[in-house]
C-alpha atoms as one frame of an Amber mdcrd trajectory, in Angstrom:
protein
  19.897  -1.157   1.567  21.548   2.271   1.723  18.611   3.427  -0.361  15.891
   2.367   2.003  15.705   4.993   4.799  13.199   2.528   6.928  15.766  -0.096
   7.220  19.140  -0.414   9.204  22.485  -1.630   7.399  21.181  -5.527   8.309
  17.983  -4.507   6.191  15.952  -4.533   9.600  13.293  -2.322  10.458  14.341
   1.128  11.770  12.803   4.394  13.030  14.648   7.417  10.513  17.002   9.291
  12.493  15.306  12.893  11.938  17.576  14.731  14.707  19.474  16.435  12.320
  16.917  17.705  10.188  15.498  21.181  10.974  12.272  22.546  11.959  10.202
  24.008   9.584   5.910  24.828   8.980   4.303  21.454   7.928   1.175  21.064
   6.348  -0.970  18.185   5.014  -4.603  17.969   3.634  -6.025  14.726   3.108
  -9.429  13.609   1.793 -11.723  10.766   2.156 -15.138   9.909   1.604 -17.990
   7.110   2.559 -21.219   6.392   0.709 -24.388   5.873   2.505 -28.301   5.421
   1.937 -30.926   8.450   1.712 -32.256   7.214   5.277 -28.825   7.630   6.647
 -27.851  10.913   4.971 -31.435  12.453   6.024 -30.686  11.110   9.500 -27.316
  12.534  10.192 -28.393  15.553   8.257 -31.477  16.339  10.918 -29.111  15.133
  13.863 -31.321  12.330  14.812 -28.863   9.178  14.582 -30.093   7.184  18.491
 -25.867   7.125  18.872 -25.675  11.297  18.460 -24.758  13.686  16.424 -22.816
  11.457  14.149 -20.322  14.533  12.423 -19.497  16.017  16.215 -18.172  11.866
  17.055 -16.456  11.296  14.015 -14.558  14.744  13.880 -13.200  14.058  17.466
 -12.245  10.532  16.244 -10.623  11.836  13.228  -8.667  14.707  15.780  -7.899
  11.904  18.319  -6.474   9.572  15.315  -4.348  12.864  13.897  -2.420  12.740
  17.710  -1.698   9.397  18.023  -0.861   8.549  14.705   2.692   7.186  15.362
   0.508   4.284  17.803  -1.318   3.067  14.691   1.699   3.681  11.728   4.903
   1.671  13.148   7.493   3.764  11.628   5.663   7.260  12.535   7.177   9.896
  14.770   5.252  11.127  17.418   4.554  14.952  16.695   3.334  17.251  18.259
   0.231  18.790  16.375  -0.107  22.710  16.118  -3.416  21.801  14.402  -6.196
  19.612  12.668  -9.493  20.304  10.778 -12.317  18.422   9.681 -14.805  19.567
   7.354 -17.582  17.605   5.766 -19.294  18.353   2.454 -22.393  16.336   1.295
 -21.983  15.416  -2.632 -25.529  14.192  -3.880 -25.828  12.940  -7.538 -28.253
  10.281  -9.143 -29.568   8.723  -6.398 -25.993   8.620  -4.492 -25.474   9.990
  -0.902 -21.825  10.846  -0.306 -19.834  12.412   2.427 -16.570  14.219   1.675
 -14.051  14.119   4.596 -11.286  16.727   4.587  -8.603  17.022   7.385  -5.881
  19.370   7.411  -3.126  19.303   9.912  -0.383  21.315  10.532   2.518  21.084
  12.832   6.480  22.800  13.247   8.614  19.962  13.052  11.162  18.022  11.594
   9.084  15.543  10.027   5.711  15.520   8.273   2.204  15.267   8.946   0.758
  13.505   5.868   0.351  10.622   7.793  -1.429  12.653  10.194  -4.128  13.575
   7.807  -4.537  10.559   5.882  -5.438   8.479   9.770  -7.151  11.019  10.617
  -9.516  11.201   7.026  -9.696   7.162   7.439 -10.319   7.111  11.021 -13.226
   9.837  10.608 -15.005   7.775   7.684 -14.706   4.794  10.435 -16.361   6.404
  13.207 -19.021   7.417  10.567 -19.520   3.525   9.490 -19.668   2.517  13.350
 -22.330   4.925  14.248 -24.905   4.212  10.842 -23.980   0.400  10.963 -27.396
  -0.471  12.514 -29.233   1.040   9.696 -26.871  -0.349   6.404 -23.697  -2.457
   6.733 -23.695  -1.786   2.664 -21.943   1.544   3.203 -18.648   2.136   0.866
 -15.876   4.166   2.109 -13.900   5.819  -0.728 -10.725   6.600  -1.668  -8.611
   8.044   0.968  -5.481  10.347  -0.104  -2.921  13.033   0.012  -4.574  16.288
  -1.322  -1.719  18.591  -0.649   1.207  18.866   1.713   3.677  21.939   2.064
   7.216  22.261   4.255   9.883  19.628   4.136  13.200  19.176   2.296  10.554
  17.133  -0.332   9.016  20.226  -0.738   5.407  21.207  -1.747   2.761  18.852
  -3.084  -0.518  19.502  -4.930  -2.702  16.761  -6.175  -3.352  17.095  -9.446
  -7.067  17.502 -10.675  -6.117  15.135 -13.665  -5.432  12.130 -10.950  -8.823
  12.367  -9.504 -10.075  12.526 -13.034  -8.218   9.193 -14.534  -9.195   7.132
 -11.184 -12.686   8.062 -11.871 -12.733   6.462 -14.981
């Protein structure tokens, strides 16, 4: 079990023992994306959802989700954020309406924040869903996932262009 750092010598579940480990700069981006109708898109576009402006809600969720990560993810430290971002970019292609979610956090720390981004990314396209329900329950979140994290003994990651590719396929 030695091998498993989420599990005591009795193979139970365990919070890792990061007190030893030093603090460094953490970053993490992390990407996720929903589909949605024209009537939707032109609604959220023009700011006239009847729940608000649907971008404004779901970027506070998708902050609120980044800080209290380690309530939602069991084995998750509580951190304490030094920052988190949320942009939105609208991807339109044959007859498709789809929302890009970024979110990049960053923190000092001994741990992480990948997890971080990647509730926070989910967590946004959720609020999004909740507020455009009443129009289309046929809406399709995408694929949520690590885009690129730096700091760490694990060192720097960069997703590579070719996974996006092959998953597309």
């Amino acid at each position: 079990m030695s091998d498993f750092t989420h599990f005591n010598e009795q193979g139970r579940a365990r919070m890792v023992d990061i007190s030893e480990k030093g603090e460094t700069e953490r970053t993490a981006t992390a990407a996720s994306s929903i589909q949605l109708t024209k009537e939707i898109y032109e609604k959220i576009a023009s700011n006239t959802m009847k729940k608000g402006d649907v971008l404004a809600v779901a970027q506070v969720a998708g902050i609120m989700a980044a800080k209290n990560t380690s309530d939602w993810i069991p084995m998750c430290h509580p951190l304490q954020l030094k920052g988190t971002d949320i942009s939105f970019n609208w991807k339109i292609a044959g007859g498709i309406y789809e929302l890009q979610i970024e979110v990049s956090v960053k923190t000092k720390g001994a741990t992480g924040v990948e997890m971080e981004a990647l509730t926070a990314a989910s967590a946004t396209a959720l609020t999004i869903y909740d507020m455009c329900k009443a129009l289309d329950k046929g809406m399709i979140i995408g694929q949520t996932y690590l885009v690129a994290k730096t700091g760490g003994k694990s060192g720097d990651y960069l997703r590579d262009a070719k996974e996006d590719d092959s998953e597309s396929k």
